[in-house]
Each structure stands twice: as structure tokens, then as C-alpha cells.
BAFI-3210 file (N, C-alpha, C; in Angstrom, 3 decimals, decimal comma, padded with zeros to 6 digits):
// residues 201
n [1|2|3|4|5|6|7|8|9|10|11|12|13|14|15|16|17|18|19|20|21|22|23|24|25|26|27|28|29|30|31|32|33|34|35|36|37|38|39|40|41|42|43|44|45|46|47|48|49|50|51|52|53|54|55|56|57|58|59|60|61|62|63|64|65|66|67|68|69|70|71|72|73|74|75|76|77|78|79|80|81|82|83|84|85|86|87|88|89|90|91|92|93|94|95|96|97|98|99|100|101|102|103|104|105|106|107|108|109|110|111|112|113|114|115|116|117|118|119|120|121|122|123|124|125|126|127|128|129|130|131|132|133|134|135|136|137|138|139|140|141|142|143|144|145|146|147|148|149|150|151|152|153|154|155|156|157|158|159|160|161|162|163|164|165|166|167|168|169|170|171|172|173|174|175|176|177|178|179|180|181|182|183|184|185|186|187|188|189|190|191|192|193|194|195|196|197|198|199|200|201]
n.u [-139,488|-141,445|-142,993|-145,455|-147,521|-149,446|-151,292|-153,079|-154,990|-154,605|-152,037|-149,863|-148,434|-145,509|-144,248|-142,005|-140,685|-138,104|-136,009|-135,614|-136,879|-135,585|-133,056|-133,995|-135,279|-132,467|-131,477|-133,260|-132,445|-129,642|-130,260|-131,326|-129,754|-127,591|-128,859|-129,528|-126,643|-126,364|-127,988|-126,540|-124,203|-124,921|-125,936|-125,569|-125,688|-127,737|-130,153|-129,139|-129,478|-132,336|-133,471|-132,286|-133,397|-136,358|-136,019|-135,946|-138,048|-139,913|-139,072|-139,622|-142,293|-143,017|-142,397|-143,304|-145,173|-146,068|-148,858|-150,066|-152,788|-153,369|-156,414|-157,526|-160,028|-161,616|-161,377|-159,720|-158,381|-156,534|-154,900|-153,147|-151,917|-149,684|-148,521|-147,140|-148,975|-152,062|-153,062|-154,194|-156,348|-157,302|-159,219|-158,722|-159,481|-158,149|-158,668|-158,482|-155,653|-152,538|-150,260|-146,995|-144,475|-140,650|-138,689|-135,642|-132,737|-130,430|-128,981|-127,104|-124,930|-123,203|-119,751|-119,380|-117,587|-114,731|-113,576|-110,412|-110,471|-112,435|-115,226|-115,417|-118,122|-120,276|-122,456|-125,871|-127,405|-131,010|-134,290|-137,489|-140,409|-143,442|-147,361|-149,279|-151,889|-154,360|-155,824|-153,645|-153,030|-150,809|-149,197|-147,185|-145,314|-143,123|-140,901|-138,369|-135,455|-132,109|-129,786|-127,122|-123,770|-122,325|-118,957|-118,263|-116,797|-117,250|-118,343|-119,764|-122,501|-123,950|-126,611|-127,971|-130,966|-132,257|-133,895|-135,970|-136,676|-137,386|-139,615|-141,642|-141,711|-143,301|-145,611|-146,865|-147,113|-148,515|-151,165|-151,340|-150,519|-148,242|-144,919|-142,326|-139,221|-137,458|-134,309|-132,137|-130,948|-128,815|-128,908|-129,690|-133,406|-135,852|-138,315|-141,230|-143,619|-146,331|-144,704|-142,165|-138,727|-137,154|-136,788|-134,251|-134,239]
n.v [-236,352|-238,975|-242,750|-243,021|-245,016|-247,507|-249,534|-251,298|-249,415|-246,896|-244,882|-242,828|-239,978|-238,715|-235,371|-233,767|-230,765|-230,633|-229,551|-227,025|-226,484|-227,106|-225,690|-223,126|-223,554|-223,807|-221,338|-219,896|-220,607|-219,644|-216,934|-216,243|-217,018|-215,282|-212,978|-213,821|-213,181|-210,297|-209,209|-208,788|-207,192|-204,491|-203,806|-203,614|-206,292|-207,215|-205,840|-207,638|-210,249|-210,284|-210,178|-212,173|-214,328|-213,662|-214,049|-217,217|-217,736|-217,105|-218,759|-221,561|-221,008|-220,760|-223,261|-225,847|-229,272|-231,793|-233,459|-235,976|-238,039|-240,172|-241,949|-244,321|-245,569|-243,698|-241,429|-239,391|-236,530|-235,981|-233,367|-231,979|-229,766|-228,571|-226,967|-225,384|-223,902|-223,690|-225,282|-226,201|-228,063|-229,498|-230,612|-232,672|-234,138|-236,814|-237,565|-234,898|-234,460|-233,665|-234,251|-235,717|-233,842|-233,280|-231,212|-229,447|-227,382|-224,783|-223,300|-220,705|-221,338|-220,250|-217,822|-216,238|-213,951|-214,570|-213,355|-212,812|-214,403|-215,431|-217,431|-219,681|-219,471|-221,600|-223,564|-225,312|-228,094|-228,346|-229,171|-230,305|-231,705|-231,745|-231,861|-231,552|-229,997|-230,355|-228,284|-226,218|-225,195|-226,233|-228,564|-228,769|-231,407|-232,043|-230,157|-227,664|-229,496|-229,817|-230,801|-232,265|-230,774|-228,908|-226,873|-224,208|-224,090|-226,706|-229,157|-231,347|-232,740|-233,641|-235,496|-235,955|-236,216|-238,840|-240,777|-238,615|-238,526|-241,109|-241,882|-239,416|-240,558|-243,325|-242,036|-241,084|-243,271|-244,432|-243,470|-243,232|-241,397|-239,124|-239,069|-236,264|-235,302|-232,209|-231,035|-228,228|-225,798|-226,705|-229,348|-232,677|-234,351|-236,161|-238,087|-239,717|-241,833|-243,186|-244,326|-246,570|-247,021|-243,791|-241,532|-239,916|-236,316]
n.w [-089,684|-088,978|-089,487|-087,344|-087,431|-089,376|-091,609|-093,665|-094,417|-092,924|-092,797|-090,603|-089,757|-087,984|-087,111|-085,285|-083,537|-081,491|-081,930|-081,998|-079,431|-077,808|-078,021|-077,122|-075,002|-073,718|-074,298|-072,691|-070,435|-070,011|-070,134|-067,852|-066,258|-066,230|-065,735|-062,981|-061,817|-063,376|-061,421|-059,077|-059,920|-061,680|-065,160|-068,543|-068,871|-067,371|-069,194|-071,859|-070,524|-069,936|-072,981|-073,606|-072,419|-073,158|-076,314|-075,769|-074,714|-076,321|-079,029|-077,664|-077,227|-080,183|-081,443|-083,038|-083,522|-085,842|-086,969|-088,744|-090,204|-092,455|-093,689|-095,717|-096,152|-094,877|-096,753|-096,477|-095,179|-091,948|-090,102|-088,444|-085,875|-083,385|-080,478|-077,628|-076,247|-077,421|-080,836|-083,838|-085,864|-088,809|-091,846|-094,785|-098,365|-099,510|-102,292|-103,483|-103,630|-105,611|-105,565|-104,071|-102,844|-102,216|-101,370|-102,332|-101,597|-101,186|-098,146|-096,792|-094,381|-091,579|-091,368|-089,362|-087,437|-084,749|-082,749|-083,659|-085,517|-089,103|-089,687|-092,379|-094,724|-095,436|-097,662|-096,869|-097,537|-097,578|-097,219|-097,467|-097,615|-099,050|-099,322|-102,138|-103,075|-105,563|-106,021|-105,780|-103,396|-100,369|-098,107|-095,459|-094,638|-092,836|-091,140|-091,903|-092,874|-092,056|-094,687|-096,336|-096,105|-098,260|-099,068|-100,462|-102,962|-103,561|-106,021|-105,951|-105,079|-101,935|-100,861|-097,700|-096,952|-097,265|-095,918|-095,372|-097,704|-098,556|-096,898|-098,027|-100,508|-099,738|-098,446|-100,571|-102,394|-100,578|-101,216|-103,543|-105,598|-107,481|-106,872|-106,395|-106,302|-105,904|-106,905|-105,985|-107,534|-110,261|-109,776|-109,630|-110,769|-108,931|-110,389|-109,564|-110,383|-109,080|-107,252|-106,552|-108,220|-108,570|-111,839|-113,025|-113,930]
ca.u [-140,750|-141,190|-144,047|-145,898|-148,527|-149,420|-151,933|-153,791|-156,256|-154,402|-151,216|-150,191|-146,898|-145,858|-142,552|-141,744|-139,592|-137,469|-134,266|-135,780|-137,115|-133,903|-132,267|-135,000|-134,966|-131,213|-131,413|-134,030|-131,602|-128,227|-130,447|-131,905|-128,006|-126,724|-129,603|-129,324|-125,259|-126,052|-128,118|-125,578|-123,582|-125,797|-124,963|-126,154|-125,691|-129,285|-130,714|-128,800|-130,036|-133,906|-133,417|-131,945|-134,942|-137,476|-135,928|-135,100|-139,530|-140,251|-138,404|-140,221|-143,655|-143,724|-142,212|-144,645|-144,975|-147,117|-149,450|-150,853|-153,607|-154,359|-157,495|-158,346|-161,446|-162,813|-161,003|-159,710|-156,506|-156,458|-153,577|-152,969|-150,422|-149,575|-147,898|-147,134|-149,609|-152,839|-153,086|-154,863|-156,775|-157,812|-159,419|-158,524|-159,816|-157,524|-159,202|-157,785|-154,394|-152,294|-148,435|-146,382|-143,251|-139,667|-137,900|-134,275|-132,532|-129,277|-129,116|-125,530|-124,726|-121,367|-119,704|-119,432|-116,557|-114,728|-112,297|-109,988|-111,142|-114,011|-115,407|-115,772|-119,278|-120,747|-123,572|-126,108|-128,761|-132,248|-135,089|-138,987|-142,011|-145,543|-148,906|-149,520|-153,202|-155,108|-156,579|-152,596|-152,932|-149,994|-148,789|-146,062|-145,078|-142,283|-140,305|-137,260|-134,535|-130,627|-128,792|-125,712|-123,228|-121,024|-118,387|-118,742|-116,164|-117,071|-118,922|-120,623|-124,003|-124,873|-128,134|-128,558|-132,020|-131,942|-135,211|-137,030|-137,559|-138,062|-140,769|-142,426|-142,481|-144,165|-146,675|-146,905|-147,449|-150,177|-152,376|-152,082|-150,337|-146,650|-143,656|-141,731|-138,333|-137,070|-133,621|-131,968|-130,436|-127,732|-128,967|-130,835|-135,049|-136,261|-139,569|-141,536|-144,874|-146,899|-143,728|-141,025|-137,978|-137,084|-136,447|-133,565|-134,119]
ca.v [-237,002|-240,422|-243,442|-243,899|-246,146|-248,198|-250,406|-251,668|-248,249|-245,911|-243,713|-241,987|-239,642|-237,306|-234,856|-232,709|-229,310|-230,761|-229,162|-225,915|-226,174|-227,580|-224,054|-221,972|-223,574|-223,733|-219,537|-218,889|-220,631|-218,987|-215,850|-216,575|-217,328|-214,226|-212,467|-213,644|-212,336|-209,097|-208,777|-208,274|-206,071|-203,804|-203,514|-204,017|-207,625|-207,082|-205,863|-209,097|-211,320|-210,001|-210,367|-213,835|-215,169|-213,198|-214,762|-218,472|-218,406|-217,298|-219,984|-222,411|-220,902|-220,871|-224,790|-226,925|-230,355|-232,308|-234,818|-236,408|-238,982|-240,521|-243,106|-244,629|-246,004|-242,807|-240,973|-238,372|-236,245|-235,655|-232,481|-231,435|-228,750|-228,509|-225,560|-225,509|-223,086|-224,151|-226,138|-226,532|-229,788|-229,504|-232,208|-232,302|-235,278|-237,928|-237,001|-233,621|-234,288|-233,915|-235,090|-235,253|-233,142|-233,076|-229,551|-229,113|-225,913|-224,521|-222,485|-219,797|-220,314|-219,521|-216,706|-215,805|-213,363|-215,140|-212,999|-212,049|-215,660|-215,424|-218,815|-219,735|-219,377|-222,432|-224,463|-226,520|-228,472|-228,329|-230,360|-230,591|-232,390|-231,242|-232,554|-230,824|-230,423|-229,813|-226,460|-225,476|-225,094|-227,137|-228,892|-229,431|-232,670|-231,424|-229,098|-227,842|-229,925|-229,853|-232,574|-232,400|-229,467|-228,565|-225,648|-223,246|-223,958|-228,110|-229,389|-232,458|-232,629|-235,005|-235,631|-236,408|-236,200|-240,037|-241,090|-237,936|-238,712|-242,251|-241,924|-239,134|-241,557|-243,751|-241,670|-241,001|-245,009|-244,960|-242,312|-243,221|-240,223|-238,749|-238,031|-235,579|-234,130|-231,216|-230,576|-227,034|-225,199|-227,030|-230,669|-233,597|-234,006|-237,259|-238,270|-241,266|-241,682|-244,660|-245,950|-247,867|-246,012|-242,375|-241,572|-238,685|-235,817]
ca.w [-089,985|-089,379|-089,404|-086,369|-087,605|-090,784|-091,761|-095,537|-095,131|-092,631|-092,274|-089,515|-089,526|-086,620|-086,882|-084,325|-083,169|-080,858|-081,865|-081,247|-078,115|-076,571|-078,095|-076,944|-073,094|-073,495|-074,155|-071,546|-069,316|-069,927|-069,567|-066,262|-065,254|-066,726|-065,036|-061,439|-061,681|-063,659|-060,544|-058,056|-060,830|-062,431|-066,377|-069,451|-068,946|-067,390|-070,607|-072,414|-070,046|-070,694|-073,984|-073,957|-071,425|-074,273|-077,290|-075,462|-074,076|-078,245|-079,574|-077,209|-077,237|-081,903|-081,802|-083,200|-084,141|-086,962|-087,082|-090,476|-090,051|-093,900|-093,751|-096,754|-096,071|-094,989|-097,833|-095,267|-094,532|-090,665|-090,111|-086,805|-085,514|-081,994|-080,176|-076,236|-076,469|-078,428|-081,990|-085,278|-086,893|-090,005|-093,134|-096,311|-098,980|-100,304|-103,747|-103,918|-103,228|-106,681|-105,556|-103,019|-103,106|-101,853|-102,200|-101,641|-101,720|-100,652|-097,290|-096,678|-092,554|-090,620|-091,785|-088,655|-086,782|-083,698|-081,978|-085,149|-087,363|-089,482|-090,106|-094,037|-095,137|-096,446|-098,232|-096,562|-098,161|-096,820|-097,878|-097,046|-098,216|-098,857|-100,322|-102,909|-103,415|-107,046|-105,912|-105,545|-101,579|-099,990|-096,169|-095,110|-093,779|-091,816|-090,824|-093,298|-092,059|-092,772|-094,933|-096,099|-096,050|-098,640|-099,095|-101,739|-103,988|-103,707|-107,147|-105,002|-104,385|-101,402|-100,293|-096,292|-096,789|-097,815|-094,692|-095,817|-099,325|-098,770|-096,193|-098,426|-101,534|-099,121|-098,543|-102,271|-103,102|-099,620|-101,535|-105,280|-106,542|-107,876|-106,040|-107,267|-105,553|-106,746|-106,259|-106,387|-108,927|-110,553|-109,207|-110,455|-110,330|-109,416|-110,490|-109,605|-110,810|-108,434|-106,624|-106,963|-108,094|-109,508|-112,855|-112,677|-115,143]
c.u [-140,576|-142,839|-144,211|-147,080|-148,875|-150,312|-152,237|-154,255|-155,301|-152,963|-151,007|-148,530|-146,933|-144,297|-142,894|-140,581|-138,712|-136,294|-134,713|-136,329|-136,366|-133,205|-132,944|-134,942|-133,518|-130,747|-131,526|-132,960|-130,399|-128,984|-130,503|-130,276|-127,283|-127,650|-129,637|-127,524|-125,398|-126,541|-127,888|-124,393|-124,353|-125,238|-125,583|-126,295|-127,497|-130,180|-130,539|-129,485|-131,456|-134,026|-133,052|-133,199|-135,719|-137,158|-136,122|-137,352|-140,289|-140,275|-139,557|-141,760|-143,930|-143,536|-143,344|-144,154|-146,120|-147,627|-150,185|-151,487|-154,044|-155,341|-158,313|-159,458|-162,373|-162,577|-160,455|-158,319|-156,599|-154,722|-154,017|-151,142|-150,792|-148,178|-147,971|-148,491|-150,781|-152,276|-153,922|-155,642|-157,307|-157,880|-159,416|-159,100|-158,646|-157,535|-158,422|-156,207|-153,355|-151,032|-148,241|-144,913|-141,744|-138,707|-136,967|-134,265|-131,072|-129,434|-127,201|-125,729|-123,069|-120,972|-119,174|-118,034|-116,601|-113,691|-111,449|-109,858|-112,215|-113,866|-116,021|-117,264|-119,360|-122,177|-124,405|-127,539|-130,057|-133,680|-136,678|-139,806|-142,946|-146,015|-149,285|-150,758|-153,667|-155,473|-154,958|-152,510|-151,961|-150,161|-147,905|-145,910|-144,107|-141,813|-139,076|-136,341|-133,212|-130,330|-127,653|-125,045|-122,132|-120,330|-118,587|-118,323|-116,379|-118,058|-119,707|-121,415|-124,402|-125,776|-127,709|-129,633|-132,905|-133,823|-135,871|-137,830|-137,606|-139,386|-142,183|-142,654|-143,255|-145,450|-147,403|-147,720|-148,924|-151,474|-152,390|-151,513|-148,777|-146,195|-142,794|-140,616|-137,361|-135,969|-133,085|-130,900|-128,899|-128,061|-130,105|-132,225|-134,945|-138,010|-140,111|-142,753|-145,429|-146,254|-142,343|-139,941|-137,933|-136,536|-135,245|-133,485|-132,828]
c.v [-238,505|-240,916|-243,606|-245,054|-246,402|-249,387|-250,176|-249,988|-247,082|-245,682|-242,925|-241,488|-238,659|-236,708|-233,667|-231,678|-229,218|-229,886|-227,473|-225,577|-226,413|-225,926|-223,271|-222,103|-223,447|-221,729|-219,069|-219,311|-219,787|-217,654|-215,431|-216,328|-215,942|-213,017|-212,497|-212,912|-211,176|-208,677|-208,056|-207,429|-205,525|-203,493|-203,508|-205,314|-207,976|-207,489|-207,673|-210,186|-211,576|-210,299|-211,857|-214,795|-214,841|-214,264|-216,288|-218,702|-217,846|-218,026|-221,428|-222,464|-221,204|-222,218|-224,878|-227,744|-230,955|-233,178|-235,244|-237,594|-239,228|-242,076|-242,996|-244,946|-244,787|-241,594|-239,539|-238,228|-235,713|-234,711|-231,866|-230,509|-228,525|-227,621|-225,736|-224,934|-223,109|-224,881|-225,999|-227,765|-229,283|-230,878|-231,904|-234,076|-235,661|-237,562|-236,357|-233,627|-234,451|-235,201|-234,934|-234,744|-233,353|-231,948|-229,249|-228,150|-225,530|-223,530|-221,870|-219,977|-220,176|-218,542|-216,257|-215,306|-214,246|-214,393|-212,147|-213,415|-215,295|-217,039|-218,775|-219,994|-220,968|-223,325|-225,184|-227,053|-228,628|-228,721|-230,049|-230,838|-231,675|-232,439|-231,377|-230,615|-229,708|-228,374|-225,348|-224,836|-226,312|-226,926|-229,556|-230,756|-232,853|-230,466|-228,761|-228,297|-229,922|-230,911|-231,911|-231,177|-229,310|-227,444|-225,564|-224,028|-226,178|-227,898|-230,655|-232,216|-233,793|-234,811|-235,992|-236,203|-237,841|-240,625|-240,167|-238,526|-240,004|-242,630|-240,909|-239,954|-242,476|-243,475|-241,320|-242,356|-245,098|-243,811|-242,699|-241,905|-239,950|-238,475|-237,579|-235,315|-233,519|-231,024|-229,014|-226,763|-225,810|-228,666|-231,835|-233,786|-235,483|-237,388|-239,364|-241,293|-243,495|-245,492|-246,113|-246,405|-245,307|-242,384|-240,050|-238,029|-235,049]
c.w [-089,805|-089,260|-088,151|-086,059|-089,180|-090,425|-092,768|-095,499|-094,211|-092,302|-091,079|-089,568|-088,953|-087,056|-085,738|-084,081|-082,434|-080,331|-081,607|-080,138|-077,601|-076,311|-077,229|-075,348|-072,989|-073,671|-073,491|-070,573|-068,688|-069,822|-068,205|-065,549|-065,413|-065,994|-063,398|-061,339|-062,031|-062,519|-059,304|-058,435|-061,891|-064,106|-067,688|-069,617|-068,329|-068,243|-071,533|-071,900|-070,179|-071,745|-074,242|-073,427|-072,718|-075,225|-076,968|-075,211|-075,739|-078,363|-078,718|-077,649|-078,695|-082,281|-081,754|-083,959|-084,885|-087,250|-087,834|-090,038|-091,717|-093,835|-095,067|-097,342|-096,061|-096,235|-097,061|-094,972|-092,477|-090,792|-088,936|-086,663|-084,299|-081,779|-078,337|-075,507|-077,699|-080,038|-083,021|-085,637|-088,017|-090,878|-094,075|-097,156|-099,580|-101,894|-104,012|-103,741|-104,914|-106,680|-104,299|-103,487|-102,026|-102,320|-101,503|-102,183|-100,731|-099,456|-097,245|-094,821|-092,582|-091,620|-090,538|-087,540|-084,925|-082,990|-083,444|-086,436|-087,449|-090,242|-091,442|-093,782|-096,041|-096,638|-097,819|-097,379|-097,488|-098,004|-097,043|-097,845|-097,871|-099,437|-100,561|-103,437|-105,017|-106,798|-105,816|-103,831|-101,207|-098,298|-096,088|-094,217|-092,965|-091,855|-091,736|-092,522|-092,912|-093,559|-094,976|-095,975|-097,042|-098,873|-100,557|-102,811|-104,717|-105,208|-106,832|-104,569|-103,748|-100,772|-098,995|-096,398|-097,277|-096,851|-095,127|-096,819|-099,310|-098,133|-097,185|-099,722|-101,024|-098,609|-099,764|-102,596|-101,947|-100,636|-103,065|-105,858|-106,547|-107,254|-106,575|-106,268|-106,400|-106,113|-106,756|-107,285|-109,244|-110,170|-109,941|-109,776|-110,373|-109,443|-110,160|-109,391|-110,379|-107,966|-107,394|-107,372|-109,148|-110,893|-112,729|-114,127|-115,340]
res [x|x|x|x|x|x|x|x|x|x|x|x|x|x|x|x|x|x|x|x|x|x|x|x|x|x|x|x|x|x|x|x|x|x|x|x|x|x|x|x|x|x|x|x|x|x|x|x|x|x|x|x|x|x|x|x|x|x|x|x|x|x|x|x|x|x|x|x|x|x|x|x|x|x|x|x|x|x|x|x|x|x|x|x|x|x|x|x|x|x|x|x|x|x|x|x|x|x|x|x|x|x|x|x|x|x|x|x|x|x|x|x|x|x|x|x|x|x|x|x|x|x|x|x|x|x|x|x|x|x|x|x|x|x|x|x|x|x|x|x|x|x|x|x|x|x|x|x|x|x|x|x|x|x|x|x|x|x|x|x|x|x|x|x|x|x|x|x|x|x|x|x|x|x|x|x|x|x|x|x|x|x|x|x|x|x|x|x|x|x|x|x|x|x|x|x|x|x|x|x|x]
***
């Protein structure tokens, strides 16, 4: 997520899917490649290669990226979602908006068998902002993104999500209402009610 515009009355923040469309053309590719060779050796590498093109033009076609328009003057949320493949806009009021949120949470990757190593399983932190509206309907303001990573057995909780949650308290202080980030189980909450800095519960 970042700022792409700012002024006294309007907001403007765009994030985008980047990192999965790279994967997703970087799939269809190695299919395509694995496909023109199974060609001239018939195999199941075929099949694989269908399957890798399928998954790699998925991945491309469900990326989407996010575009928040807040104008104060007109009291107005502008939300846009864009897809290679059609989009969304939608308006929401300024009014209705209660908080804005930051919600970490632990994710389990690797794990994963290499030959005869299996790679240790471990911890990563993952983070995303909403607006949290009064009616309890939320939007995300990006996408869930990685921070830091730690192994199981560590007792250290670091944040890499350091630019998230300062950009969403910034949008917090442009609208007049609480930022809250919640961290996950076992971690500290910061609160910060109109700005300026968190109170850690």
C-alpha cells in the first residue's frame, strides 16, 4: 500500500498484486517450456505442463490491485478493484467509517520435503489493514502481506510491517477516527485514538 496523492481534503492510496502476477506469468511460462519438450516426448510431462499453463493464467487472471480515493470535501470513500479482466468501484461515506484496523497474525510455510531434507517449518507474520465501517462491513486496504519471519521455538516478535501501519494510521488521522492494530495471539495491541502515537496494551 502506499500514498499516491495527498492534499488538506483528499487521499488517494493504490496497492497492487504484483508479486503474484510475476508467479503466475513465471508458471504459465515454465509450462509453455515444459510443454513444447513434452511435445516431442509424449508423457505425463504433457498433463504437468497443462496444468502449470492453467494454474500460472489463474494466478494472473484473480490478481487485483486497489484503489482508495478519500475526499473530504465531498465526504466520500471512492474503492476501486481492478482485475486484468474487469473491476469494481464502489462509495462508501466518510461518516460511516468507525476505525481503521491493522491485523497481524501468524502464517506456518516451508515444511517442505527436498530430496531426503525436509525444510523446518516456520512462523511468518502477516499483517493487513481495513476500514472498519459502523454497520460492521469492512475493506481492505491491501492485500495480506508478509513481515517478519520467525522460527517456532524463537520468543521474538518482530514486526516488518513498520510502512503498513504507519501509512494506515495516516489514513486514520486523514478521516478523524481510531487506529487500532491488533497483534496476534501472544503479542502487544496498539491503540491510537486521533493520531500521534500508540498506546501498547
Amino acid at each position: 500500500m502506499k500514498i499516491t496523492n495527498q492534499t488538506a481534503d483528499d487521499l488517494a492510496l493504490k496497492e497492487g498484486d504484483a508479486k503474484a502476477i510475476v508467479v503466475g506469468a513465471t508458471v504459465f511460462l515454465v509450462g509453455v517450456i515444459v510443454m513444447f519438450y513434452a511435445h516431442f516426448i509424449p508423457s505425463t510431462a504433457l498433463w504437468v505442463a497443462i496444468g502449470l499453463c492453467i494454474v500460472g493464467l489463474i494466478t494472473v487472471l484473480v490478481s487485483s490491485s486497489i484503489a482508495v480515493d478519500m475526499n473530504r470535501s465531498t465526504g466520500q470513500i471512492t474503492y476501486q478493484t481492478k482485475r486484468l479482466i474487469g473491476g469494481r468501484t464502489t462509495s462508501y461515506a466518510i461518516g460511516d467509517v468507525l476505525r481503521i484496523e491493522t491485523r497481524k497474525s501468524w502464517r506456518m510455510e516451508g515444511g517442505q520435503q527436498t530430496g531426503n531434507v525436509r525444510a523446518a517449518a516456520r512462523q511468518v507474520l502477516v499483517s493487513q489493514s481495513v476500514i472498519v465501517f459502523k454497520d460492521g462491513q469492512e475493506l481492505p486496504l491491501d492485500h495480506q502481506n508478509n513481515g517478519s519471519s520467525l522460527s517456532i521455538d524463537s520468543g521474538v516478535m518482530m514486526s516488518g510491517s513498520g510502512k503498513e501501519v504507519a501509512i494506515a494510521n495516516q489514513v486514520a488521522t486523514f478521516l478523524g477516527v481510531p487506529f487500532q492494530e491488533i497483534a496476534p495471539p501472544g503479542g502487544s495491541v496498539g491503540i491510537n485514538i486521533g493520531g500521534g502515537t500508540g498506546i501498547q496494551l
